[in-house]
N, C-alpha and C positions, 0 to 999 in steps of 0.2 A: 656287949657287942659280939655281933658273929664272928668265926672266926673260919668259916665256908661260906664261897660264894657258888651258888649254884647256874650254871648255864640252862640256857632254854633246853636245849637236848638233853640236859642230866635230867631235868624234870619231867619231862614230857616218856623219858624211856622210864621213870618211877611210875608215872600214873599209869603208863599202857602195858608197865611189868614188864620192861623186856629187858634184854640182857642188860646189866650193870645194875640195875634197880637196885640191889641188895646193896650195892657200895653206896648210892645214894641215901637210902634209906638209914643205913649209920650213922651219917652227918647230918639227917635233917634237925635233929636237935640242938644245933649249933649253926645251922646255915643262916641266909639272908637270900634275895635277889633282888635284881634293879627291877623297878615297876615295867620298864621294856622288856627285860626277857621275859616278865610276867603275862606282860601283852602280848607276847608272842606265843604264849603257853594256851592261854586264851581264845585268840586267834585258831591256833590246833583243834583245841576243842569242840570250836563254835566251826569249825570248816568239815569236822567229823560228825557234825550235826546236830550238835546242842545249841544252846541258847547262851546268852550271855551271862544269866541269872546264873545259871547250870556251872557254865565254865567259873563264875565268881566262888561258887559254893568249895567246886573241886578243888580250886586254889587255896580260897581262905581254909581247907580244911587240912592244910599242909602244916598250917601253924607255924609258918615261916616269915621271918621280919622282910618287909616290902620297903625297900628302900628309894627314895626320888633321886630320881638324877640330879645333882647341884652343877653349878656352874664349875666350880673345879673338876668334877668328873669329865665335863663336854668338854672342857680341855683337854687334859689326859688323853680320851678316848681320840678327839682332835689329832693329839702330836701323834698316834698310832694307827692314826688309818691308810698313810699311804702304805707303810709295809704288810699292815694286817691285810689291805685289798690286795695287794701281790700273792697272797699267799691262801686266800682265798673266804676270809673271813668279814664277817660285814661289822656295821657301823653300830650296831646291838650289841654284836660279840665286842669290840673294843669297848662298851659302853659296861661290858660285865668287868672286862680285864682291869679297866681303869676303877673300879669299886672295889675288885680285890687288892690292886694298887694301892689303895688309898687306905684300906683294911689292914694290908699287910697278911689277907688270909689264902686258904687253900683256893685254887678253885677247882669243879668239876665239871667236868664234861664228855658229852660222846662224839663230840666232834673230831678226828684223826688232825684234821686242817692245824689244829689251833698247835701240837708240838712243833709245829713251826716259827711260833711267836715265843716259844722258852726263852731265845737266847736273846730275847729285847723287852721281858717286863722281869721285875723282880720279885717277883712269885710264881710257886708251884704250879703247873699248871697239872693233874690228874684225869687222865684219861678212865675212864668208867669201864670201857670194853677195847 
């Protein structure tokens, strides 16, 4: 089992090599993500001009375990959304937090927003840049 969950922005600054890339790139051997922030990765890709084929290929070639959302997660992520939308994070982001909750693992991200949910989940949350 992983033991890093990776955020849509930690991915997405991996594949476009921008700053943090390198921190992510250490963990990818050990990471996982929820199939959402994958579809959001996706999304990225295919809005930057690819195809869906294209953005499948990029991801799978990540080698990263694709994880489904279960019903216990949409919970979790559920009991986290009114403070996470105060604070400026969406309904994906809590859908990552609550996988790292449920993991008990790292998570990564380039998101600034999210050290604002530290002091209400029970795991690391690591800022990339």
């Amino acid at each position: 089992m992983s033991h890093v969950v990776l955020d849509a922005s930690a991915l997405i600054a991996l594949i476009a090599e921008e700053k943090g890339a390198d921190a992510v790139e250490m963990m990818l051997s050990d990471a996982c993500a929820s199939v959402i922030n994958l579809g959001e990765v996706a999304q990225w890709l295919i809005r930057a001009g690819g195809t869906a084929d294209e953005a499948r290929a990029v991801i799978d070639a990540l080698e990263i375990e694709a994880v489904p959302v279960d019903w216990p997660q949409s919970l979790t992520a559920a009991s986290l959304r009114a403070q996470a939308r105060a604070k400026g994070l969406s309904q994906a982001d809590c859908l990552c937090l609550s996988l790292a909750m449920e993991r008990q693992a790292l998570v990564l991200t380039a998101d600034r927003a999210w050290s604002a949910m530290a002091d209400h989940v029970d795991v690391e949350i690591r800022l990339i840049r």
